[in-house]
N, C-alpha and C positions, 0 to 999 in steps of 0.2 A: 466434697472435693471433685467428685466425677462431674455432677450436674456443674460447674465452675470449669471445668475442661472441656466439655460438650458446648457451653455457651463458647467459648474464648474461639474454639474451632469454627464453629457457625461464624461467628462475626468476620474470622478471618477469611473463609469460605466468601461471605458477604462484601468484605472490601474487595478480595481479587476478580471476584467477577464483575464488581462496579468500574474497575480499573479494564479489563479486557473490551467491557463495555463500550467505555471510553476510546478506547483504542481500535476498535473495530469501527465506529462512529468516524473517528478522521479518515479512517479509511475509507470506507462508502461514502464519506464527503467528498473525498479526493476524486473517485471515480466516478460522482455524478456530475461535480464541475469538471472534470472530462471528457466526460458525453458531452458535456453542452458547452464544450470547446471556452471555456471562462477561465481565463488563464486569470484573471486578477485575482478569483476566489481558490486557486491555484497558491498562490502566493500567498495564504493567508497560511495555507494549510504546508507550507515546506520551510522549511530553515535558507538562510539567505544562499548558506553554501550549501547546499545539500551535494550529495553527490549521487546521478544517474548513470548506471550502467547496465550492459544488456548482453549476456552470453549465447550466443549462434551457436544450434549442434544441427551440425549437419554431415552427411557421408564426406565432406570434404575434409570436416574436422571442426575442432572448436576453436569459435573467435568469441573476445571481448574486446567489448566496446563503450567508452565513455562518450557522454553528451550535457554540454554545457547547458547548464540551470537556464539562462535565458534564452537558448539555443531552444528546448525545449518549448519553453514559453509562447515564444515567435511561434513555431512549428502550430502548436494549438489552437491559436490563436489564425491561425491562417489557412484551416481546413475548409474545406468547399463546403460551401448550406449545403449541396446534393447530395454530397459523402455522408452515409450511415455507417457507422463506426462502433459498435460495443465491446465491453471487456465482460464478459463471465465471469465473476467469481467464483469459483465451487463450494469453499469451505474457507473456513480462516481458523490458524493456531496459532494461538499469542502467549507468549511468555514474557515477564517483568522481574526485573531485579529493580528496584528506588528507583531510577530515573530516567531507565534505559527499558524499550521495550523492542520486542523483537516480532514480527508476525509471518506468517507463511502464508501463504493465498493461492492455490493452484487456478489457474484460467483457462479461458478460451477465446481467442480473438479472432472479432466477426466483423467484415466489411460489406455493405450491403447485402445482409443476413451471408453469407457464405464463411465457412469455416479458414482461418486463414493461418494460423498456428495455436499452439495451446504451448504452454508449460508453467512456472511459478515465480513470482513475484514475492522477494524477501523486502520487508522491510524495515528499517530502523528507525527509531522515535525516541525522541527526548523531552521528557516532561520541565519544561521550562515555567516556573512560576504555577501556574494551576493548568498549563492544557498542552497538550501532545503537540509536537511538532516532527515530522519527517525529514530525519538527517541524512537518512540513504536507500535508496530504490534499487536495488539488482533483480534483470528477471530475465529465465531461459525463454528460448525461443525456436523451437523447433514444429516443422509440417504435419 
């Protein structure tokens, strides 16, 4: 009965990390067709309506901020070849319930190597049929 609880635990061990897996994967896809400004492979990887928003702290106070899915798209798609652009990831915490995943990602956003905010990116994903898709993107944004 123990060795029968020890395997069950392993396997479940087994599948949640194949699933984090997964979900850490569309993310780093997400951000590498980012970099490289590919907004179509952008779209492979977000839900039709996703929803993007973006919370400002700063000594003024905090704003939020919505921006439309193809608003966004445009925007990437229209950065200058000279502009060097990266996102830092730090770490990634992902947590899943069936078909809903949740992930945490603290950053650092860099404009021709120079430091230009940092704070975190939450995300939301839904397992649609066999593969993750991004329902919603919220991330702080302070100096």
């Amino acid at each position: 009965m123990r060795k029968m609880l020890i395997l069950i635990l392993l396997l479940c061990s087994v599948y949640s990390q194949a699933q984090n897996q997964e979900i850490q994967k569309v993310i780093e896809t997400f951000f590498i067709a980012f970099h490289a400004k590919d907004s179509t492979k952008l779209k492979t990887l977000c839900e039709d309506d996703m929803i993007l928003q973006s919370i400002a702290e700063s000594s003024k106070g905090n704003t939020l901020s919505n921006e439309k899915l193809q608003t966004f798209y445009k925007s990437i798609a229209s950065i200058p070849v000279d502009l060097k652009f990266f996102e830092k990831i730090i770490s990634f915490s992902i947590q899943v319930d069936g078909a809903m995943a949740h992930a945490w990602t603290p950053y650092e956003f860099y404009i021709n190597e120079k430091l230009i905010h940092k704070g975190v990116n939450a995300f939301t994903l839904f397992k649609e049929d066999k593969s993750w898709k991004i329902i919603h993107l919220i991330d702080t944004r302070r100096k």
